[in-house]
Structure formats: structure tokens, C-alpha cells
N, C-alpha and C positions, 0 to 999 in steps of 0.2 A: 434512620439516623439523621443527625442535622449536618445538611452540607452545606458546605462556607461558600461565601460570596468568589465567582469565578474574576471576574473581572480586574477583583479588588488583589487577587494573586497577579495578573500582567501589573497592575497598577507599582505593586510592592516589589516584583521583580527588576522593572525602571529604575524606579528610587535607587535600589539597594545596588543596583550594576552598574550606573551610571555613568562611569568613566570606563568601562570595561568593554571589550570587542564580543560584539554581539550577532552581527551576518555577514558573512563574507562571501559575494561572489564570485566562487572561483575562479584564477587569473586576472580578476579587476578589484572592485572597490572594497571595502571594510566601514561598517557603518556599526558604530558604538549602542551603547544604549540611548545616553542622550540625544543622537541624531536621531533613533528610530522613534523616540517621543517627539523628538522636533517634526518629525514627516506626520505622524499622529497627529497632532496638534495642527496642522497647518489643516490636514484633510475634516478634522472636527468642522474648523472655519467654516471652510467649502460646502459639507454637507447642509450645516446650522444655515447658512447666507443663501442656499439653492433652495431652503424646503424641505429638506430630509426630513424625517419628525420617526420618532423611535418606533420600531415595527414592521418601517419598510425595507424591502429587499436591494442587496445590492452586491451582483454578481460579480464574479471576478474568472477571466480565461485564460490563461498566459502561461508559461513554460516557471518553474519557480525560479526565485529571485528576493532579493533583496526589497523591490517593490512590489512585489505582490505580496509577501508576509508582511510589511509596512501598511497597507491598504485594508486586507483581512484584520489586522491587529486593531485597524483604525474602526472597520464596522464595527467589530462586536460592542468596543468600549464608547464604544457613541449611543448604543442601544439598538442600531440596524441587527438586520437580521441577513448574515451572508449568505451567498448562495454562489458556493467555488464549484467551476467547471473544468470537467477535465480538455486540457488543450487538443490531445487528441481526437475530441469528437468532431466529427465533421460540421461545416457552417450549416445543414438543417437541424441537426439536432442542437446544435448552439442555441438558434432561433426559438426550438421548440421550445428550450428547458426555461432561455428567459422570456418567455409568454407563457411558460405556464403559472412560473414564479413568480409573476406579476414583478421582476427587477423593475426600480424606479433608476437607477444608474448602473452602466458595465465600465467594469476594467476589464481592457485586453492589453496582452503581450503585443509585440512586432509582426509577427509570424498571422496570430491569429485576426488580428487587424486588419490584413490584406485578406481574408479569408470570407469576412462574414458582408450581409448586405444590411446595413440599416433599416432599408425601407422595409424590410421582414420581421422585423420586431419595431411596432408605432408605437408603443404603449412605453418605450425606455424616452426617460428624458435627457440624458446623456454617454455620452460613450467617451470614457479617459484612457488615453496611454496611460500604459503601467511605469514605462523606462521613467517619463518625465512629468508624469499626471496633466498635461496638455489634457486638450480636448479636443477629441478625433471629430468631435459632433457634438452640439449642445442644442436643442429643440424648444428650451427657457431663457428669457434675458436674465431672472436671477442666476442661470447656472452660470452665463456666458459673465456679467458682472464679479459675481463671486471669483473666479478663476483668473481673471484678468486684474483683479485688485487686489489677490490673497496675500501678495505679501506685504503690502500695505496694511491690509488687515492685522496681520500677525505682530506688523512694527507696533502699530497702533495699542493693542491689545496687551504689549511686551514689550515697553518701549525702552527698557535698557538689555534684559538679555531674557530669553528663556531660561527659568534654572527647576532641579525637581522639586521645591516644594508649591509648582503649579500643575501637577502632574495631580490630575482628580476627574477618574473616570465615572463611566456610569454604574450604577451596581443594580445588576436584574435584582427586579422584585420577590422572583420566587424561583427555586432550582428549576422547577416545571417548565420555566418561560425558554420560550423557541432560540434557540442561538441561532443554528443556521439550517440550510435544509442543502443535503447532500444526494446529487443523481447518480443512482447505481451505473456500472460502467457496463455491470452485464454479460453474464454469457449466453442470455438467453433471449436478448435483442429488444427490448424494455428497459429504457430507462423507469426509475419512479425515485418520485422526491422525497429521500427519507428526511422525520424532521427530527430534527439531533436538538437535546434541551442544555443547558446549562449544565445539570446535574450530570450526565453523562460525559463532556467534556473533562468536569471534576475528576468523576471516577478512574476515567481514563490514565487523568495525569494522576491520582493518587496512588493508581495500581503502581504505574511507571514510579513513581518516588520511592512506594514499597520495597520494590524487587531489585531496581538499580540505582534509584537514586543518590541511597540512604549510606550506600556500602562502596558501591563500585566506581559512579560515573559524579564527579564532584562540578562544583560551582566554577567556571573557566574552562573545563574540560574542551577539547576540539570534538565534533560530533560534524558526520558529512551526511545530509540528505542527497537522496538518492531517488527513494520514488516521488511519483507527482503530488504534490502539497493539497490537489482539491480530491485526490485519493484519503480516505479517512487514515488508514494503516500510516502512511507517510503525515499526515497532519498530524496526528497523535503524538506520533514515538519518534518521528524525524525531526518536529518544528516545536509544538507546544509545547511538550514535557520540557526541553532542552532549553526554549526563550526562560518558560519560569523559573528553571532552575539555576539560569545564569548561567548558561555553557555558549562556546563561541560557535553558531552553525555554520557550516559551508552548503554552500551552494554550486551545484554543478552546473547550471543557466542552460545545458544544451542536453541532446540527446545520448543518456548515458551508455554506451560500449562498452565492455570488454576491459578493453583498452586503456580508453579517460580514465573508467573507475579503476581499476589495478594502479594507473598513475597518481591518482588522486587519495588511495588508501596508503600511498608511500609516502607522499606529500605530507598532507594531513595527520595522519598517525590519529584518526579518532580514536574514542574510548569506550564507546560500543558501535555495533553494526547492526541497522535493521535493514532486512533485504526479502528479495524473493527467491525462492528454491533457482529459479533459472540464470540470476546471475551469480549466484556460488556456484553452482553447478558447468557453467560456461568458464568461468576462473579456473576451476580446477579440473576440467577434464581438457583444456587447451594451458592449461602453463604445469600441472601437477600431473597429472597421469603419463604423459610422455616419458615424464622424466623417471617412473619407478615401475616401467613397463619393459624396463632391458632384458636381459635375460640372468644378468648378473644378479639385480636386483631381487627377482621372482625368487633365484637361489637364496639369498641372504635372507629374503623375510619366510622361507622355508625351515631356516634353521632356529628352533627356539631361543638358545642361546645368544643368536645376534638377534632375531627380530624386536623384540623389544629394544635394542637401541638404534637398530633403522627405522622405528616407525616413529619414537623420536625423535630424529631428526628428522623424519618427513614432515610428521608437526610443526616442529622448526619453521623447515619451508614454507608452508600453506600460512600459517600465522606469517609468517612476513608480507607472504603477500596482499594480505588484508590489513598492513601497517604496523603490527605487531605490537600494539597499545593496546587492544583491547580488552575489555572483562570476558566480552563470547558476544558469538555472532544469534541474533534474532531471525528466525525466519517463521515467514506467515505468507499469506493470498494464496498457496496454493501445494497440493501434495508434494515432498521429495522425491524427488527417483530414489531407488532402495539400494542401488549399488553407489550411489555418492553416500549415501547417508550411512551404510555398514561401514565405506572408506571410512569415514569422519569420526567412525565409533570404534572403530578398530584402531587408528592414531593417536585418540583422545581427546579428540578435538572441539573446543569448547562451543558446543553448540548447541541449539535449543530449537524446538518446532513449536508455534503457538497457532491460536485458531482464533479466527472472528469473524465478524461482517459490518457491513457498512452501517446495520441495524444497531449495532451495539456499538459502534464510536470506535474501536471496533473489538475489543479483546473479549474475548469468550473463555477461552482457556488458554493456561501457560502453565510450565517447571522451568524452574533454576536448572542451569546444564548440568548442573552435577546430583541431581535428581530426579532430569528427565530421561525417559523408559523412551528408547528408540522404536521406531514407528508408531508412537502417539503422539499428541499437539499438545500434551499436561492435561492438569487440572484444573476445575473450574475459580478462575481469577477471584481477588477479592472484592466482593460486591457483587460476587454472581452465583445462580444454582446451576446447577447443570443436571439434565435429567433424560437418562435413554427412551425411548417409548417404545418398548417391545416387552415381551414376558418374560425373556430373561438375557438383562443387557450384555452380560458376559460373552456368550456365543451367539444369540441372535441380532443382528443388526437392529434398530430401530429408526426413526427420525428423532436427532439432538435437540432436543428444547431447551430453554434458558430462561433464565427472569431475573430482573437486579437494576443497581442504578443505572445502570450501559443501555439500556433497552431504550430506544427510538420512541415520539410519543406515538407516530403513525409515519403513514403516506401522505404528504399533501396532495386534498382535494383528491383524496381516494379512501374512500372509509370502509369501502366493498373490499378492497388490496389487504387494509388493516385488518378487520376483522376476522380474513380468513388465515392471517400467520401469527395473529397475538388475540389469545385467549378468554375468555371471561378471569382466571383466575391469574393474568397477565405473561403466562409461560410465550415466550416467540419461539415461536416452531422455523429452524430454520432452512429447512429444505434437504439435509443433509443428512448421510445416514452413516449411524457409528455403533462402537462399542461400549464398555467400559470395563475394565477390568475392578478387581474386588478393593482395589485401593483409589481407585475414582481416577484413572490414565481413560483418556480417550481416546479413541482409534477410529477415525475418520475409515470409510469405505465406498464414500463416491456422492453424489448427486441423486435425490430419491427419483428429480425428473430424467438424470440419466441412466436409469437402472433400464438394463434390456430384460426379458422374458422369454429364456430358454424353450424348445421346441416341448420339452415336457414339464415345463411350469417354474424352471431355475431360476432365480434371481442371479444374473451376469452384472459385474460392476465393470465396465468398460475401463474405468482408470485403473483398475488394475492388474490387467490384459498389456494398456498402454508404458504403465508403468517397466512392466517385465520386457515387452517390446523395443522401447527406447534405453535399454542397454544391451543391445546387439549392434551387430558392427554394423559400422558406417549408415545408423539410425539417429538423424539428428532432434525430431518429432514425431508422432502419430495421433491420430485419433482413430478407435476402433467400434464401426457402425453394423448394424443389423440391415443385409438386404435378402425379402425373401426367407425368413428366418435362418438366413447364414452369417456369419460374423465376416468380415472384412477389415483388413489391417490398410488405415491411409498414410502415407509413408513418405515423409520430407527429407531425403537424405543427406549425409553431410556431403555435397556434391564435391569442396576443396579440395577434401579427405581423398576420394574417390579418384579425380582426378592429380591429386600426389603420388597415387598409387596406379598410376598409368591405365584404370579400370577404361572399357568400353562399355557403353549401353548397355551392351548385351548381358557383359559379364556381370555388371552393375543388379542387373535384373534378378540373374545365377544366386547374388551373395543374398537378395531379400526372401528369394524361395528357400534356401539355408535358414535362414533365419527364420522365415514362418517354421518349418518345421524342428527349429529346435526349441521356439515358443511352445510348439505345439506339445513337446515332451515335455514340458514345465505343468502344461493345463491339463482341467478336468476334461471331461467329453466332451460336457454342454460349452464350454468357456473355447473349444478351440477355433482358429482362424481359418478360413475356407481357402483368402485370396491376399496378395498383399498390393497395393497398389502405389505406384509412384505417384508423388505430386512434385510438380516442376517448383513451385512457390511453397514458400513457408507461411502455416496456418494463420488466419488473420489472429489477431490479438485484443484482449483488452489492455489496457495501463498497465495493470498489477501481473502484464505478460501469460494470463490465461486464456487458452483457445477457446475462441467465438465457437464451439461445438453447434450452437444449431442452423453456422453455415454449410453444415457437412453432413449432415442427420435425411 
């Protein structure tokens, strides 16, 4: 099919918004559209006056923000080719990704600033704050001239005002052409540079236009970003879709809790919600479960007659808490726990599971909430195949393939990476191993590299061991490992919990051997747990909040 010029969508989103509020950093500024063309504009300068020339790389590290989607906006429409880091990675792997990247200039955040060392990446010719696009470090006199004269420049070039009919970006030559190249966050302690095309951004946003755009979530709408912006899941469905479609974004600028977000879903009032299984999950088993956990409660939704109007107005509840504006809540990066997500389906509650990867920009599969089949991730998005690989997808698991305009063109400067996850006949094999029911619902069932090997040849899916685990009491996380061909349960408890509840060590210890053994009545033979173990600390993380599994392996 012929897909339309990307660029030339930011270009006509400008224009058309122009006086309309466009990013708002939460508690601070409000930056219109035509300010975010005026900050475009000004950084076009800079690049054109330092050298840029269309193709090269130009990293970006920082917590999201106002200028850092300013910055991003400004590569792509210049012709560079971004390369967004997650803030979270530590200053070596910083270093790595932009030398592998060959970045000719970084933006960093405040935070990440203090963080990194210069002299470990020689090959960048500069390094800009994101708050004020200063220069932390310039290595060129054209960079350090450019930056120093810019707005001279700008006067010069604009010498009565900026208005939008000078708004005229670049427009890629061919969907094929490289946009940006995105480093996986990882659970399996490998970064790789996926390269994400033009066409795939497209598709991305045209899925999103599809399903909410067109119906649900209008031109002004309030929309709050949540996860990190050089996360593909959060770029897509938190920034991009929402900039082009003319909706006002919020921006959280710090690290989002519990808390902030519950506060900021009041504030705000968005109009859809994309999230991860663990902050709806944390929302409502710390502000929702308390409160229909009485014993009055348990009676009332016991009785047919009343339960149906308590679990309306439990809905009530939970919907307010997420601002109570929404069309339905998005969630993706990673499995649901199965006892939040019965709650959510037994209330009604407008909610949806989708699947992707960083490979595909990132949507793989998705359903409308009120057509998605509980414990699957939907059907395959528009612009994708989806395909089990086993002899019969229904009851046997396989590995999920895919193919479509989503699909990444490779690995940068890994073509060994590429050729052994995307196919001759272009299928990406994506590691993952699923079902599918007779109406094309996918059923996600774990990791093919985390699949353990029962003592007489079983296939054990650990997530779903962990799954049934982490709703027992006072279980705040787990991961569950093979030692010795025995299973072992690792076990982060909710320690507050525990200590509200006057528990000691010991006792503490008492309630996880309880629990192993009533896991153990849930499972088969081969699937059950030998040991449970405490961990003092909560499992390290990636961004999209999935446990780093093969620190614990």
C-alpha cells in the first residue's frame, strides 16, 4: 500500500494547531504549537550552521519533557536520524549506545548530565542541555558559533515574526528511509539498535487513528504521558499519535509513583490511558482493594441481586481514579496479574491488553475493550499478520511471528542479530510464545528463552507460576527459577503490609511457606515450587517496569 509522507503529517499538525496548547509540563510551563515550531526552527538553525547534513545521528537522554519532544520533533523534520535513550540506563551503557550510533550531537536532561563523562564518547561533536539547549560541551567552532549567534540567526532569517506559513519540513524520500534507531531496554541484558523506518512510525500512528482516534479521543483532547518517551510503547501512543492529532500532552518531568499519577489522572482528566500492567495494578490493589475487602462488602457482592449494583459502583470508583474522562485504559509491556484483570472484568471495566515490541514501533496485537477476550493481548493490528508456529496454535503453544509495515528494517551493524529473528519471507519471529484461539485472540504464555524444562521433558512457563504467586498474601513480586531441576519461588514482599500487620521475620517466613503450599494445590506436578525465598530488595527493572530475569537465572 502507498504510505504518506510522515513528516509532512508533524508539518500539517503545526499549521492546523497553531494557537492551541500542545505540551504541558506538568506543574510548570505550557508550550503552544507555535512555540514548539518556533523551538524546531530555531534548533533546524543550529544543526544546518554546525554541519548536520541529513542521515546523521542525534541522540537524546533525559527524563520526558517539553524539550526533549521539541528536540526529537526537530531531528526527524530536519532529516537526522534520532537515536532516543532511555534516562534510566546507566552512564556506560549511555556511552556504548552513542558510539555505537555513531551520534554526531547529544541532548541530555539535568540528571543525566551529571551522570555521563564526555571523554567516553570522542566521536560526539556536541553535548546540549535539553531544559535550555545550552551547550554542556561543544568540540567544533561551528557548533560553539551557531549556538552563541542562534538568535541572531533566527531574527535575521524572521525579521518581523515567525508565522506558520514558514513552517516547511523535510519529507523522507521513501517510507523505507531510517527514522530513528531505538535500543532495546532489555530483559535479557543486550542492548541492540533497532532501526525503526518512516513507514512503521506511519503505521503506528495510523493504527492509533484507527481505533481511537477517529471515535474516541478528539483534536484538544488532554492526554498524560507516563512512560519514558525514548520507550517505543510511550513514543507511539503517549507523544506521537496525540502531537499529530492535536491533543494537549502532559508531561509528568519526574519519576512517576503511585501517587503523582493517581494525582495527576484527577488533575488532568485525559481521554485515554496508556499504561503498564504494574501501575494499574499498584492503583488499585493500594487505593481499590482495601476498600471492598470488608466483610460487608464480600456479603453484598455475594448476593446476586445487589452485586451487580456494587460492582457498579466499584467501577465508579476505579474510573475516578484514572480521572474518569476516559474512552478505556491501554495496557501493554508486559503480562497482567490474573486476579487484577478478573477484578477489572467482573466490574466492567473499560479495559484492553495489547502486545508489541520495540521491533514493530511497537503494536503487534490489539481489541477494542468491548471486544477484547480476557487473558489475551487481541488481534493482529491493522497493517500486521500474525502467525503461531506450532501444529496446532489453538492448544499447543508456539513462537508469535509477525510481518507488516511495523516491522523494524534490522539491527544496526548487526545483520547476524537480523537474519536470525526476520525471515527470508520477512515473518519477525518474536521470541515469545503463544496461542491463538479459532477467532484469531492471542494468548501470550511467556518467553521461549524463559521456558524451563521439567525433570521429564515439560514445558514450565515461569510467568505463569509467578503470575498465580504474586496474588497471595503479602507477595509484592517474584521471579521463579530452576535450581538443580527444582523450581524455587524469589519472593519480594510487601514488607509495609507486613509490618502494619505487627508480622515478625519469622512469622513473615510462616505466611510464604502457606503460600508456597497453596500455589502448590493450584499446580501440576512438574510446575510445582520446592522453596520460597525472600529478597530484602525489589527485582531490578527495565523502564516498561519488567524484571531484569536473567539477574536471577
Amino acid at each position: 500500500m502507498e504510505v504518506p509522507c510522515f513528516n509532512e503529517l508533524i508539518e500539517k499538525s503545526i499549521i492546523k494547531n497553531w494557537d492551541n496548547d500542545a505540551i504541558t509540563d506538568y506543574h510548570a510551563s505550557t508550550l503552544q504549537y507555535h512555540d514548539v515550531a518556533r523551538k524546531i526552527e530555531k534548533l533546524h538553525i543550529m544543526f544546518e550552521n554546525s554541519g548536520v547534513v541529513r542521515g546523521d545521528k542525534i541522540a537524546l537522554c533525559g527524563r520526558n519533557s517539553s524539550g526533549w519532544a521539541a528536540a526529537f520533533l526537530a531531528t526527524l523534520t530536519y532529516g537526522a536520524v534520532a537515536v532516543p535513550i532511555l534516562h534510566e540506563f546507566t552512564a556506560e551503557q549511555i556511552h556504548n549506545i552513542v558510539n555505537h550510533s555513531e551520534a554526531k550531537l547529544l541532548f541530555v536532561g539535568d540528571v543525566v548530565a551529571t551522570t555521563i563523562d564526555p571523554t567516553k564518547m570522542p566521536a560526539l561533536e556536541g553535548i546540549i542541555n535539553i531544559p535550555d539547549y545550552s551547550l554542556m560541551l561543544s568540540r567544533t567552532d561551528k557548533l560553539t558559533y551557531a549556538r552563541e549567534h542562534l538568535n541572531e540567526m533566527f531574527g535575521k532569517k524572521y525579521p518581523k515574526y515567525f508565522r506558520r506559513e514558514h513552517v516547511n519540513y523535510y519529507k523522507e524520500q521513501s517510507p523505507e528511509e531510517l527514522a530513528l534507531i531505538n535500543y532495546t531496554s532489555g530483559t535479557t541484558g543486550f542492548s541492540k539498535g533497532v532501526m525503526i523506518p518512516y513507514r512503521a512510525l506511519w503505521s503506528n500512528y495510523d493504527f492509533a487513528m484507527d481505533v481511537i482516534g477517529r471515535d474516541h479521543v478528539k483534536t484538544g483532547s488532554n492526554t498524560l504521558s507516563i512512560l519514558p518517551l525514548a520507550h517505543m510503547y510511550g513514543m507511539a501512543f503517549e507523544f506521537i499519535f496525540e502531537f499529530i492529532h492535536g491533543c494537549h500532552i502532559f508531561f509528568l518531568t519526574r519519576v512517576p509513583s503511585p501517587a503523582i499519577i493517581a494525582q495527576a489522572f484527577a488533575d488532568i482528566k485525559p481521554a485515554i490511558i496508556i499504561a503498564v500492567p504494574l501501575i494499574i495494578e499498584k492503583i488499585i490493589k493500594k487505593r481499590v482493594f482495601p476498600k471492598i475487602q470488608g466483610n460487608l462488602m464480600r456479603l453484598l457482592l455475594g448476593m446476586p441481586v445487589i452485586n451487580k449494583k456494587v460492582n457498579q459502583k466499584i467501577c465508579e470508583e476505579v474510573t475516578t481514579a484514572f480521572g474518569g474522562n476516559f474512552y478505556e485504559v491501554i495496557v501493554g509491556g508486559a503480562a497482567f496479574n490474573q486476579e487484577v484483570e478478573s477484578f477489572m472484568k467482573q466490574i466492567e471495566f473499560p479495559y484492553t491488553v495489547g502486545y508489541g515490541a520495540t521491533e514493530c514501533a511497537p503494536i503487534i496485537c490489539y481489541a477494542d475493550w468491548k471486544t477484547f477476550v480476557p487473558g489475551s493481548c487481541g488481534k493482529a493490528a491493522i497493517h500486521m499478520e500474525v502467525h503461531i508456529d506450532s501444529p496446532d496454535p489453538e492448544n499447543i503453544p508456539g513462537e508469535i511471528m509477525c510481518r507488516g509495515l511495523n516491522v523494524m528494517l534490522g539491527y544496526y551493524k548487526n545483520p547476524e542479530a537480523t537474519e536470525q529473528c526476520i525471515d527470508k519471507d520477512g515473518w519477525f519471529h518474536t521470541g515469545d510464545l503463544g496461542t491463538m484461539d479459532a477467532d484469531g485472540n492471542v494468548f501470550i504464555k511467556g518467553r521461549s528463552k524463559n521456558m524451563l524444562l521439567g525433570a521429564n521433558g515439560q514445558n514450565i512457563y515461569p510467568e505463569e507460576i509467578e503470575d498465580k504467586l504474586n496474588s497471595l498474601v503479602l507477595v509484592a513480586e517474584s521471579v521463579v527459577v530452576q535450581r538443580d531441576e527444582k523450581l524455587v519461588g524469589l519472593v519480594y514482599p510487601d514488607f509495609d503490609e507486613a509490618k502494619s500487620m505487627g508480622l515478625t521475620r519469622d512469622e513473615l517466613e510462616k505466611v510464604m511457606e502457606q503460600n508456597r503450599q497453596d500455589l502448590n494445590a493450584l499446580m501440576p506436578v512438574y510446575s510445582k515450587v520446592s522453596a520460597i525465598e525472600i529478597r530484602e530488595e525489589e527485582f531490578a527493572k527495565t523502564p516498561k517496569k519488567s524484571i531484569k530475569r536473567f539477574l536471577y537465572t
